[in-house]
C-alpha beads as a LAMMPS data file, in Angstrom:
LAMMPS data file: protein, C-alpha beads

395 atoms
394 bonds

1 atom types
1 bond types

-500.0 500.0 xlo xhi
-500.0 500.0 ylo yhi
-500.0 500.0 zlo zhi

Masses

1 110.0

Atoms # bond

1 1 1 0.000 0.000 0.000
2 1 1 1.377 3.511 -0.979
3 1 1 2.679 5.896 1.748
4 1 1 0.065 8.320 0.372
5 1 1 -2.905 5.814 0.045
6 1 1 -1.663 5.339 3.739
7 1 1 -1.776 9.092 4.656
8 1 1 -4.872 9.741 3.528
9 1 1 -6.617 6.916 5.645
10 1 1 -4.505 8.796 8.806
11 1 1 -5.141 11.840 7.756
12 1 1 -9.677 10.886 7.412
13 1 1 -9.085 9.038 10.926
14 1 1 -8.137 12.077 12.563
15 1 1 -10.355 14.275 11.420
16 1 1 -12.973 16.371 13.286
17 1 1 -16.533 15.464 13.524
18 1 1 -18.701 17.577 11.908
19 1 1 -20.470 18.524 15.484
20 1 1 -17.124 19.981 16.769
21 1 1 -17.431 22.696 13.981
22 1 1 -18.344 25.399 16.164
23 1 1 -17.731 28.984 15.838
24 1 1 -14.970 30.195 18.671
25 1 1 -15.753 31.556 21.300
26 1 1 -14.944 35.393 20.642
27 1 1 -14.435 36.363 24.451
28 1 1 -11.309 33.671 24.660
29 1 1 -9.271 34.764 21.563
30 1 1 -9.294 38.577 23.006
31 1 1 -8.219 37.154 26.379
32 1 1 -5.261 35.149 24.432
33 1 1 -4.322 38.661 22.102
34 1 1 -4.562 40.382 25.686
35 1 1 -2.194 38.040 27.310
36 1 1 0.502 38.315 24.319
37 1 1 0.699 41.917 24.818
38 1 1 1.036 41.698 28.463
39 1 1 3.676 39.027 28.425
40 1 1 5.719 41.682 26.033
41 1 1 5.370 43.993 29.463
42 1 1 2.034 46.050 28.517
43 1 1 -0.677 47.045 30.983
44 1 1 -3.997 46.031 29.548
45 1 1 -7.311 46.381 31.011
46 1 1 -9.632 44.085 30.680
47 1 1 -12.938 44.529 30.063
48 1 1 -13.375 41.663 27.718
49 1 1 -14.402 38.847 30.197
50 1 1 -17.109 39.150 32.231
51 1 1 -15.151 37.664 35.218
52 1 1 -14.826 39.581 38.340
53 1 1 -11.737 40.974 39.784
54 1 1 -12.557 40.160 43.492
55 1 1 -11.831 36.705 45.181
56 1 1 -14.645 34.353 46.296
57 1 1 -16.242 35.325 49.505
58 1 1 -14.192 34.683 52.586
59 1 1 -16.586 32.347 54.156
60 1 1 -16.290 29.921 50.723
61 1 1 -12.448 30.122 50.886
62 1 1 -12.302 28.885 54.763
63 1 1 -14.660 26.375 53.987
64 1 1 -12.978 24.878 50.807
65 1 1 -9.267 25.210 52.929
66 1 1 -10.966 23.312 55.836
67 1 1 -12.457 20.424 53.780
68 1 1 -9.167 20.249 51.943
69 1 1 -7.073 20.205 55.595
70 1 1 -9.645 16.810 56.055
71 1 1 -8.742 15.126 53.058
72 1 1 -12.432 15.677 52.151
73 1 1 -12.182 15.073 48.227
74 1 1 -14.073 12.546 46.987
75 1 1 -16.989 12.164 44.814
76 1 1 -20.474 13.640 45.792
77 1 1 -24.095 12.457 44.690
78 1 1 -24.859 13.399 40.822
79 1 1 -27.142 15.400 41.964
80 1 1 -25.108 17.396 44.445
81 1 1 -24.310 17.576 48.187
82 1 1 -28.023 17.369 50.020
83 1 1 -27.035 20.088 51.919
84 1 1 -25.822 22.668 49.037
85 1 1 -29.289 21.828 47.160
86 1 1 -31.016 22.188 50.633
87 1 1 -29.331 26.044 51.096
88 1 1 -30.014 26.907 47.215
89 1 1 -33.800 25.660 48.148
90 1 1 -33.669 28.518 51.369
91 1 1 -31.801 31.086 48.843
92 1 1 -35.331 31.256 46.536
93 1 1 -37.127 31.363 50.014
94 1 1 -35.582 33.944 51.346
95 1 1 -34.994 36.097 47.749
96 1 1 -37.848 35.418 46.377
97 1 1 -40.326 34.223 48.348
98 1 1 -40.438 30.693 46.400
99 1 1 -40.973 27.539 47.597
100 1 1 -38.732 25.096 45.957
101 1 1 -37.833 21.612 46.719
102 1 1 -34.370 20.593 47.177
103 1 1 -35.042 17.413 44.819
104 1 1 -35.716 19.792 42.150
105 1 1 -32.056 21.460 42.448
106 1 1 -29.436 20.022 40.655
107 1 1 -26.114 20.859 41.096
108 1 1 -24.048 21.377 38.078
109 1 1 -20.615 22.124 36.732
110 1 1 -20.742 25.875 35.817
111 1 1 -24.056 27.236 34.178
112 1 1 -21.895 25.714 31.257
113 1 1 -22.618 21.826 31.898
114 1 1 -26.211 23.255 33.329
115 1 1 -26.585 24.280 29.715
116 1 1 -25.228 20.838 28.080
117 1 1 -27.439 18.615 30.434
118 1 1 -30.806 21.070 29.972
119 1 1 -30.623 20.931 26.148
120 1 1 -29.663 16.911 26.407
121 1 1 -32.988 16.387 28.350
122 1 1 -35.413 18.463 27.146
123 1 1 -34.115 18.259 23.116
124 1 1 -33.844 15.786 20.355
125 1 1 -31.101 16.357 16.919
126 1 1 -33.088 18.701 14.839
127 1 1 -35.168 20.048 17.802
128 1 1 -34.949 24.139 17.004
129 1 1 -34.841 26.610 20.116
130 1 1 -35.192 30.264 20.259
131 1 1 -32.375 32.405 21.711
132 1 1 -32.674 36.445 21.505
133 1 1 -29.600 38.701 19.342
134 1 1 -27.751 39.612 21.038
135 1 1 -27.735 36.848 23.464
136 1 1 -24.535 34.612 24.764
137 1 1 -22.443 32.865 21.923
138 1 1 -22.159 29.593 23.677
139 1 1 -26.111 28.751 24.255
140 1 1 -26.194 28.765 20.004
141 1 1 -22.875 26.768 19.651
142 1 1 -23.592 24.275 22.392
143 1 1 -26.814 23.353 20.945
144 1 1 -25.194 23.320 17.392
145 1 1 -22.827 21.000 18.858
146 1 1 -25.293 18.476 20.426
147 1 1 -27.478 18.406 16.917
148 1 1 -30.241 21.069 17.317
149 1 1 -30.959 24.209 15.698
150 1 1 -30.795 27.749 17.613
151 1 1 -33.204 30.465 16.135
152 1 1 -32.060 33.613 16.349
153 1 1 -34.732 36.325 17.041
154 1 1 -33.721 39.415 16.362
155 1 1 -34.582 42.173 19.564
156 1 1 -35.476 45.605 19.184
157 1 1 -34.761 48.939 21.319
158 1 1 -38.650 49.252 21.815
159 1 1 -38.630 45.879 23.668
160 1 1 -35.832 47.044 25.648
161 1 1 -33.628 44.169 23.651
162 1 1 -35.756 41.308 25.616
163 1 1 -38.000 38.559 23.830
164 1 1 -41.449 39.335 23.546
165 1 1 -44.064 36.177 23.451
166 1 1 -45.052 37.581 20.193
167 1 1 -42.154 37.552 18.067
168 1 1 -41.453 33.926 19.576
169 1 1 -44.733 33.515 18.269
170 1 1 -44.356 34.450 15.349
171 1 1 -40.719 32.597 14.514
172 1 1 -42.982 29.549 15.629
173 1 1 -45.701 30.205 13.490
174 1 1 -43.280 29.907 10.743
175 1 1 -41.358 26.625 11.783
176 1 1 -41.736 25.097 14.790
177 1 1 -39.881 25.529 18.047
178 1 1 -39.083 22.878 20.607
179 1 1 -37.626 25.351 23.333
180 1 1 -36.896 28.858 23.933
181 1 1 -33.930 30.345 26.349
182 1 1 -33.931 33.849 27.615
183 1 1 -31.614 35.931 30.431
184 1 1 -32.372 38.828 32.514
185 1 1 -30.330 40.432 33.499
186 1 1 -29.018 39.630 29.815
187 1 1 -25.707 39.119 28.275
188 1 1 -24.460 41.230 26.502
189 1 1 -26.587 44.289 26.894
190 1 1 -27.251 44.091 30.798
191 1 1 -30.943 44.810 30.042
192 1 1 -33.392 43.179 32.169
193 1 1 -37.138 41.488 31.181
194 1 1 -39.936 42.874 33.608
195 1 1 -42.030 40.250 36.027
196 1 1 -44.811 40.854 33.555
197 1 1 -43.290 40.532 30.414
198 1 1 -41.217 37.563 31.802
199 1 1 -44.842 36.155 32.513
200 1 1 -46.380 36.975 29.164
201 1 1 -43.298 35.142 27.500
202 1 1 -43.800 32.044 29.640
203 1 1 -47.531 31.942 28.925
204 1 1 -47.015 32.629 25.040
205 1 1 -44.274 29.322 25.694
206 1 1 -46.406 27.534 27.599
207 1 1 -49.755 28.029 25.438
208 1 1 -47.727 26.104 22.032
209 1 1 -45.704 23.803 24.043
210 1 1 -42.669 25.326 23.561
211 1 1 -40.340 24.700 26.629
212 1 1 -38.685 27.374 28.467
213 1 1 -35.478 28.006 30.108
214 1 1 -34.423 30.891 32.073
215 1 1 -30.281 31.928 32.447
216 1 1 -30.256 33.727 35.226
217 1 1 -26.445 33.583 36.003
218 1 1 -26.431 37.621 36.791
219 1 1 -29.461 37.704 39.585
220 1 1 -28.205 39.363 42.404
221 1 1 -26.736 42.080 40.043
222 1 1 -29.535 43.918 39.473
223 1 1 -29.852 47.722 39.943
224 1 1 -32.551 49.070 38.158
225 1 1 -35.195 46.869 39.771
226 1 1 -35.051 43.570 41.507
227 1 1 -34.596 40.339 39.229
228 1 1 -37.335 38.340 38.912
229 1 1 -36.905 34.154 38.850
230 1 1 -39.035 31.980 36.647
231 1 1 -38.884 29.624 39.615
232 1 1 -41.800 32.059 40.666
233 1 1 -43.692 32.074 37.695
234 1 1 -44.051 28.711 36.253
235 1 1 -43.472 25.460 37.861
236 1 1 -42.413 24.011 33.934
237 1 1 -40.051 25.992 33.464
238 1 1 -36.260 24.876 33.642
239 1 1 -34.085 27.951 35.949
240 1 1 -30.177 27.757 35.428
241 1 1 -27.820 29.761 37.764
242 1 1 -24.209 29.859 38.856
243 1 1 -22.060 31.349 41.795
244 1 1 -19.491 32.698 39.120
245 1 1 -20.890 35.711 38.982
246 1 1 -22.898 37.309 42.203
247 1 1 -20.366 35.044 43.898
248 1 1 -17.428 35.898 41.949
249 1 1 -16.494 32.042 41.573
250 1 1 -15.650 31.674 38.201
251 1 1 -12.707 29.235 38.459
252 1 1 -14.639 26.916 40.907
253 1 1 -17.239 25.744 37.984
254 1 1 -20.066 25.407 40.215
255 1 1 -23.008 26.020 38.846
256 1 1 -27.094 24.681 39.708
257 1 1 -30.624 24.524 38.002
258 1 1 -34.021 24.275 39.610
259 1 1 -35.492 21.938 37.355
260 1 1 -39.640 20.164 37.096
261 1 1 -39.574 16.796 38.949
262 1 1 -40.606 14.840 36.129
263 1 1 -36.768 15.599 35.061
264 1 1 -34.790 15.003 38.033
265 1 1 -34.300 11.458 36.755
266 1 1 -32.912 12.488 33.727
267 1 1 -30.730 14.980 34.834
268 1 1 -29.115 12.457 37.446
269 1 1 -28.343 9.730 34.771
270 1 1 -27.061 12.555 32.362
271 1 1 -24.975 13.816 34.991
272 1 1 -24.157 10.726 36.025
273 1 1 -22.442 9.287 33.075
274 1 1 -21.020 12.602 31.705
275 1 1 -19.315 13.872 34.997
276 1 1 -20.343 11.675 37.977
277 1 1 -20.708 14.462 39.930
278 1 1 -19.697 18.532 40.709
279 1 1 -16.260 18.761 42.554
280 1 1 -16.500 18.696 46.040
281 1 1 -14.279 21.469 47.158
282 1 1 -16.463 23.580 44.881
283 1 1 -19.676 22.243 46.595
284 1 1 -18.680 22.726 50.168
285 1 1 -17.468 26.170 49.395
286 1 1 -20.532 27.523 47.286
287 1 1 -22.452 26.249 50.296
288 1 1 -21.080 28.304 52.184
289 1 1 -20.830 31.371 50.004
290 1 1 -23.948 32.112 50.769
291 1 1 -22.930 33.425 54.036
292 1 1 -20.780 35.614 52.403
293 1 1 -23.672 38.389 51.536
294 1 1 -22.376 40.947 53.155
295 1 1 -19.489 40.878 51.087
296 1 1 -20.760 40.201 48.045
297 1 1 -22.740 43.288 48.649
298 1 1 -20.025 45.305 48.982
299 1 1 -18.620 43.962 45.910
300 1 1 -22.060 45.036 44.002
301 1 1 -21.770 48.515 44.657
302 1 1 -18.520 48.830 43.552
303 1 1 -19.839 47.670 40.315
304 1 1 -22.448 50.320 40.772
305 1 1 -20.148 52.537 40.570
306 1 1 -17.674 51.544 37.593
307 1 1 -21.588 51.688 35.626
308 1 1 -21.901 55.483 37.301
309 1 1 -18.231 55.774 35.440
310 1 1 -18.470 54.605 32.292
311 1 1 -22.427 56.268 31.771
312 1 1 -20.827 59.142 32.824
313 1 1 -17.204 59.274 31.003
314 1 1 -17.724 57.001 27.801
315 1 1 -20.232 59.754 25.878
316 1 1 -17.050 62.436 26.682
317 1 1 -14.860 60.207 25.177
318 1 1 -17.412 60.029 21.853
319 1 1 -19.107 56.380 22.931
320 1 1 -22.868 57.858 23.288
321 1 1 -24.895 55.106 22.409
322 1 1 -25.306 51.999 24.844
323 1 1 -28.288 50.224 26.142
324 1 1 -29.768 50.318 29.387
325 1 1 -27.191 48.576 31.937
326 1 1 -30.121 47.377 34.649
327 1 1 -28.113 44.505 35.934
328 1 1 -25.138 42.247 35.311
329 1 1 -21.769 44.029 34.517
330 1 1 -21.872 45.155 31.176
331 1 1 -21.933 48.120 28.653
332 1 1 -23.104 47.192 25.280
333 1 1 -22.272 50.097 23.305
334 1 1 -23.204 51.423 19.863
335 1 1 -19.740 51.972 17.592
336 1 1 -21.186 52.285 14.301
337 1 1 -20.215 56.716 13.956
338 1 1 -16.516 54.638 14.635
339 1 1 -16.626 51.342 11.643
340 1 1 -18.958 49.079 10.607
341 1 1 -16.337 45.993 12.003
342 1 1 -16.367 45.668 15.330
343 1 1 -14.001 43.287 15.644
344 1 1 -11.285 45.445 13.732
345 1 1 -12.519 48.209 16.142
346 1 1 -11.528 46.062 18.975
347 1 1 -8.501 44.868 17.696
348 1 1 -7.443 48.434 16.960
349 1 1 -8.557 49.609 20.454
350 1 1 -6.439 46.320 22.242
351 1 1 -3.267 47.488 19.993
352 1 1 -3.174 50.901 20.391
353 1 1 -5.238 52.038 23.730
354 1 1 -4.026 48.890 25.658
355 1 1 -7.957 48.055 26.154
356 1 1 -9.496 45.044 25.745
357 1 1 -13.392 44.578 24.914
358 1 1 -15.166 42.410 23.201
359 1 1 -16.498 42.799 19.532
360 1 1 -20.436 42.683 19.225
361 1 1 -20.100 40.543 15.863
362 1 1 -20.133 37.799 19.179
363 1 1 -23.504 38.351 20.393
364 1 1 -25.113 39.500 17.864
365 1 1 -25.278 38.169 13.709
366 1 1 -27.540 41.178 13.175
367 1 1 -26.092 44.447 14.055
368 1 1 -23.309 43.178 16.028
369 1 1 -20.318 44.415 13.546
370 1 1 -21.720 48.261 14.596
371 1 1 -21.387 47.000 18.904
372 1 1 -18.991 46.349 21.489
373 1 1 -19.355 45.255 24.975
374 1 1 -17.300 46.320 27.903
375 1 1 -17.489 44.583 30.971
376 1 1 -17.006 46.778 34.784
377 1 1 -16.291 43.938 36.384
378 1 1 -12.834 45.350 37.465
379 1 1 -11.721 48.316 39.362
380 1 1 -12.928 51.646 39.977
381 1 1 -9.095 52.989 39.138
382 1 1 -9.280 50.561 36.325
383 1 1 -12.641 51.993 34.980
384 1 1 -11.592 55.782 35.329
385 1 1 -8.180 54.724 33.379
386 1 1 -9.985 52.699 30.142
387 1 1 -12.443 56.217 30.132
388 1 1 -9.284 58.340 29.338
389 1 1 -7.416 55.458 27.391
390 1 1 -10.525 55.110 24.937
391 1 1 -11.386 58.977 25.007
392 1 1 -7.775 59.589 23.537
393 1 1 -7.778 57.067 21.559
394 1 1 -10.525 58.363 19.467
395 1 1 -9.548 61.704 19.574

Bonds

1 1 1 2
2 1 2 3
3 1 3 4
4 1 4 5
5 1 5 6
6 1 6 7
7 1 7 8
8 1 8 9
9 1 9 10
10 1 10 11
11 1 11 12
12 1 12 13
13 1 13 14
14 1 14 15
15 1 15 16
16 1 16 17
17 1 17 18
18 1 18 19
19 1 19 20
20 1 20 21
21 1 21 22
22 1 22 23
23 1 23 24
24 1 24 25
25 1 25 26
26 1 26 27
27 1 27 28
28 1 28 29
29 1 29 30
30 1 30 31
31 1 31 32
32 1 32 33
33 1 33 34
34 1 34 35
35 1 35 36
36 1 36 37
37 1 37 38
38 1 38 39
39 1 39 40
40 1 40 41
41 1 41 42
42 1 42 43
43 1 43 44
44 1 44 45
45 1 45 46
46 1 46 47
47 1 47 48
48 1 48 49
49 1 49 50
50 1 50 51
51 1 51 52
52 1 52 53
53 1 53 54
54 1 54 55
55 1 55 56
56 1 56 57
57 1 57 58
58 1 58 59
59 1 59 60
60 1 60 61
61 1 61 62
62 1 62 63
63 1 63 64
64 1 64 65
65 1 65 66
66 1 66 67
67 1 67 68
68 1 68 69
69 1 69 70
70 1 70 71
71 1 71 72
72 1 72 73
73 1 73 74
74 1 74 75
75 1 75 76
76 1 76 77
77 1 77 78
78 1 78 79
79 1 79 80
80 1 80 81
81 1 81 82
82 1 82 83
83 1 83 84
84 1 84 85
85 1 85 86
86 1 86 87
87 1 87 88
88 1 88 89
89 1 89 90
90 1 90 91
91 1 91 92
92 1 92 93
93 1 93 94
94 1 94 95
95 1 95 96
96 1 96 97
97 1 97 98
98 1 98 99
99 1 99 100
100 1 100 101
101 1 101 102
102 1 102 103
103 1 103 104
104 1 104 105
105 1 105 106
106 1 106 107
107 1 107 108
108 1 108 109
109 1 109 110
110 1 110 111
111 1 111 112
112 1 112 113
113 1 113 114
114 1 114 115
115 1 115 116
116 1 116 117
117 1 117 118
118 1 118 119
119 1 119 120
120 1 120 121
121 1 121 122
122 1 122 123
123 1 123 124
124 1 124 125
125 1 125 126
126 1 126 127
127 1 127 128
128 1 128 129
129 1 129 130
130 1 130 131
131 1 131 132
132 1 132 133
133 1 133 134
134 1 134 135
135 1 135 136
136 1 136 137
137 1 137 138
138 1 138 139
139 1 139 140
140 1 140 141
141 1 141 142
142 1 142 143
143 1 143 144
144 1 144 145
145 1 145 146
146 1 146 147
147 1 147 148
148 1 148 149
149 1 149 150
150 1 150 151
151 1 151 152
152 1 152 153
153 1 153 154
154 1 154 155
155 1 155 156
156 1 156 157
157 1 157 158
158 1 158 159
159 1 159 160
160 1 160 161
161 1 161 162
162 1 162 163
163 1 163 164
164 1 164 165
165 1 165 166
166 1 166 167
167 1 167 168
168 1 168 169
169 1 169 170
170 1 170 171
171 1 171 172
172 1 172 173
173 1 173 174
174 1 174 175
175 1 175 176
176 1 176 177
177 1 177 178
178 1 178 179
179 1 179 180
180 1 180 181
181 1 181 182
182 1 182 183
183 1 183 184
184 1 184 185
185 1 185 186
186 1 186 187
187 1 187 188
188 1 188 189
189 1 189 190
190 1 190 191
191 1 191 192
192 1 192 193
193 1 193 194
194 1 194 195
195 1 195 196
196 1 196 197
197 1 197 198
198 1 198 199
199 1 199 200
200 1 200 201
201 1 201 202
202 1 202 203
203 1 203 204
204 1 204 205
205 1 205 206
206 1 206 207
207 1 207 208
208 1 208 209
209 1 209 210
210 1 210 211
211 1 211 212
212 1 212 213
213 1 213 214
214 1 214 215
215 1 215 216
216 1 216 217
217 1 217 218
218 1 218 219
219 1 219 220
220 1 220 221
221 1 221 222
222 1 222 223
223 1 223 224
224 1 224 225
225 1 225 226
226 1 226 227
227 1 227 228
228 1 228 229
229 1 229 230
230 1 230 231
231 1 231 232
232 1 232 233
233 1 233 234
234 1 234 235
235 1 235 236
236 1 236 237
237 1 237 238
238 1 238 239
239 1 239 240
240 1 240 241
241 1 241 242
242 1 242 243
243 1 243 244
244 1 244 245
245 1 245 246
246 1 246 247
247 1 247 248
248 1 248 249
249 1 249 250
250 1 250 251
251 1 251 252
252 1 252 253
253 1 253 254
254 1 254 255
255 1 255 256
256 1 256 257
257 1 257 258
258 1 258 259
259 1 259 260
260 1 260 261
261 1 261 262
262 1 262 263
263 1 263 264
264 1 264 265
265 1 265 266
266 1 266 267
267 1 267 268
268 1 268 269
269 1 269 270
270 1 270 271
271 1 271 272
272 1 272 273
273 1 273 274
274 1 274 275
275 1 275 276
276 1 276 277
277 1 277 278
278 1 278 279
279 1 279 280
280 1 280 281
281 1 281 282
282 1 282 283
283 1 283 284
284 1 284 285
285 1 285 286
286 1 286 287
287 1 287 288
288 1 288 289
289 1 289 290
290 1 290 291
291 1 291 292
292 1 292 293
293 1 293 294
294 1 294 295
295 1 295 296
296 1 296 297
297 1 297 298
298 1 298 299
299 1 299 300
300 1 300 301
301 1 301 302
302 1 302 303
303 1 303 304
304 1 304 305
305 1 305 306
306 1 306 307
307 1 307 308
308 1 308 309
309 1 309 310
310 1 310 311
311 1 311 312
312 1 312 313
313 1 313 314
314 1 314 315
315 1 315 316
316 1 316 317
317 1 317 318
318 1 318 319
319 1 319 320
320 1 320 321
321 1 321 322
322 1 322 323
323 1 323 324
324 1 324 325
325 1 325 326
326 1 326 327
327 1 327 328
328 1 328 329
329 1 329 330
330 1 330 331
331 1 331 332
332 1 332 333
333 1 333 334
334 1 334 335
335 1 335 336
336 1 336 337
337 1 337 338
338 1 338 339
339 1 339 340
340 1 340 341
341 1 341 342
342 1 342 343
343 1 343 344
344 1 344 345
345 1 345 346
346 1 346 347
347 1 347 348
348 1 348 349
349 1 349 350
350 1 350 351
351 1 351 352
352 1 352 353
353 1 353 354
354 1 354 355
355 1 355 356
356 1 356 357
357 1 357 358
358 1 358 359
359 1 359 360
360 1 360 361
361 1 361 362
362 1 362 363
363 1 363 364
364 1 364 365
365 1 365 366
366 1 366 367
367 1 367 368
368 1 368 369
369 1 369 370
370 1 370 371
371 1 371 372
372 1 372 373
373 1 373 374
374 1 374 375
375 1 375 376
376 1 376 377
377 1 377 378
378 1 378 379
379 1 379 380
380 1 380 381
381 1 381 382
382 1 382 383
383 1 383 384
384 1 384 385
385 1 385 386
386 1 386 387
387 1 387 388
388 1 388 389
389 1 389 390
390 1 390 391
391 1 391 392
392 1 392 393
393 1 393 394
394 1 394 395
C-alpha cells in the first residue's frame, strides 16, 4: 500500500466530527491577544471577560481550605451535596419568596454543563430553540454542537432588547420551536425582562408547548429593579444559575438549576455518566458562600459605581450610544459613527489604547459588527483609566 494511500486513511481518521465545527468563542481569543501583549510587558485592562476581579467570599475560601485540611475530596451524589441543594432551596425562600424543593435542584458544573445537560434532556437532533440577538455565543454553539438548531430572534430597542411572546410567536408560526432560552439580566446588553413581560413570555411558551429556560447567572446584580426568577412564575419551566458571577467564583465551575420533577431522573443519569458528579471542594465552598452576603454586597456597589463611570465618562470620550445597563456588569455600546467591524474596532482599540473589549459581531449576527461590549467587572481605578485610554484614543 502507498505511503500516500496510507496518509490519507490517517489523515480521514483524525479528522474532526462535523459537530465539533463550532464557531470560537470570541471572548477567549481577546483574552489570548490580551495576554501576548502583556507578556511583552504592557498594561492592559480588561474589560473583555465578564469575570470579576474580586476573590470568592471569605466564608467559601475557609470552607474549601478546611475540607481540603480533612482530606475531604471525593466524589459527591450526581445530583449534588443534600445540603448545598437544601441552602439553594432557602436562597429562593428567602430572595424570592419561592418555595422550591431541594429534589428539584441540581447541582451542576458551571451554568456551562447546566446548559449541556438542559438541552440533552429536554431536546432531540433537529429540535430548534429560540435564543434572543444579542444573546450569549455559547447557548447557540452548544446546541449546534449536540445536533439542534438555535433560532435567532432578532430584539429591538422598543422591547428594551428582551424577547417578547409575540415575536417567539411568530418565529414559531413559521417553523416550529421545541424550546426557547432567555436571560435577565441579559448578556451582553445588561438589560433586564420585567415580572410581567417575563410572565407573558412564559404563557405565550407555555400556550404552544414550547419549553422554556431561564439563564439567570447575573441575579443578584440587578440595579434598576429587583430580578425576577421563573422559579416564581411557572413550575415548567427549567431555571439555570451559577455562583461565578454574584459570587465571583468563576474558576470553581459550580453552577445549579431548579429543574420540574418529572426531570430530576434524567438529569441524574445525564450527569451521572457525563461527569459523575460537581467537585466537592467547589460544593462545600458555594455552600457556604452564601454566608458571604455581606461581602458580596459590597462587591455590588462597587460595580455600581464603575456603571456610574463609564455612563458618565464614555459619551465624553465620543461612545454615546449603549443600552440600558439594569443589571449584570456590562456596557453594550453602539460603535457604528466609529466602523462598521467591530471586531477590527476592537482589535485596533487592544493594539493601540491597551484596552481590551469584546467585539459585538459575538452576540449579535444582526447588528453586532456596529457593537462592542465592555465589561465593569474590574476596578474603579481601572474603569476611570480605560475612560481616558478610549477617550484619547478616538480623539
Amino acid at each position: 500500500m502507498s505511503d500516500t494511500i496510507l496518509r490519507a486513511r490517517a489523515n480521514h481518521l483524525l479528522a474532526a466530527s462535523g459537530r465539533s465545527d463550532v464557531p470560537s468563542f470570541m471572548v477567549m481569543d481577546v483574552m489570548a491577544a490580551a495576554a501576548r501583549i502583556e507578556a511583552a510587558g504592557g498594561h492592559v485592562i480588561h474589560m473583555e471577560v465578564g469575570q470579576p476581579a474580586a476573590p470568592a467570599p471569605q466564608t467559601a475560601i475557609k470552607a474549601a481550605q478546611a475540607a481540603l485540611a480533612r482530606g475531604q475530596v471525593e466524589y459527591t451524589a450526581a445530583l449534588g451535596m443534600p445540603s448545598l441543594r437544601a441552602r439553594i432551596a432557602r436562597h429562593y425562600r428567602d430572595t424570592y419568596k419561592c418555595d422550591v424543593d431541594p429534589e428539584q435542584v441540581v447541582v451542576t458544573i458551571g451554568s456551562s454543563g447546566a446548559f449541556i445537560l438542559a438541552f440533552l434532556a429536554l431536546f432531540e437532533p433537529g429540535d430548534r430553540v429560540a435564543i434572543a440577538a444579542p444573546g450569549y455565543p455559547p447557548y447557540r454553539h452548544i446546541l449546534t454542537a449536540l445536533g439542534c438548531e438555535p433560532v435567532l430572534i432578532e430584539t429591538h430597542a422598543e422591547t428594551r432588547h428582551a424577547l417578547t411572546g409575540e415575536a417567539l410567536l411568530e418565529a414559531h408560526r413559521k417553523k416550529p420551536l421545541k424550546g426557547v432560552l432567555v436571560a435577565s439580566p441579559a448578556n451582553p446588553t445588561g438589560t433586564m425582562m420585567s415580572r410581567e413581560a417575563l410572565s407573558d413570555l412564559i404563557a405565550a411558551a407555555e400556550s404552544e408547548g414550547i419549553r422554556f429556560i431561564s439563564d439567570e447567572i447575573y441575579h443578584g446584580l440587578d440595579y434598576a429593579f429587583p430580578a425576577v426568577t421563573a422559579a416564581e412564575l411557572s413550575p415548567n419551566a427549567l431555571v439555570i444559575n451559577s455562583f461565578s458571577k454574584y459570587f465571583c467564583m468563576t474558576g470553581w465551575r459550580v453552577g445549579w438549576m431548579v429543574v420540574p420533577p418529572s426531570l430530576v431522573r434524567s438529569m441524574e443519569r445525564l450527569q451521572q455518566n457525563l461527569s459523575i458528579s460537581v467537585p466537592t471542594l467547589s460544593q462545600i465552598a458555594a455552600e457556604a458562600a452564601f454566608d458571604g452576603a455581606a461581602e458580596m454586597e459590597e462587591i455590588k456597589h462597587g460595580y455600581q459605581e464603575n456603571r456610574r463611570i463609564l455612563t458618565a465618562g464614555l459619551p465624553q470620550a465620543g461612545l454615546s450610544n449603549f443600552l440600558p445597563a439594569d443589571g449584570a456588569f456590562y456596557l453594550y455600546a453602539d460603535v457604528s459613527a466609529f466602523t462598521d467591524d467591530s471586531f477590527a474596532f476592537a482589535k485596533q482599540m487592544l493594539e493601540q489604547a491597551h484596552v481590551a473589549v469584546t467585539p459585538g459581531a459575538d452576540f449579535d449576527p444582526f447588528h453586532g459588527k456596529s457593537f462592542i461590549r465592555l465589561s465593569y467587572a474590574r476596578s474603579s481605578d481601572e474603569m476611570q483609566d480605560a475612560v481616558t485610554r478610549i477617550r484619547k484614543w478616538l480623539a
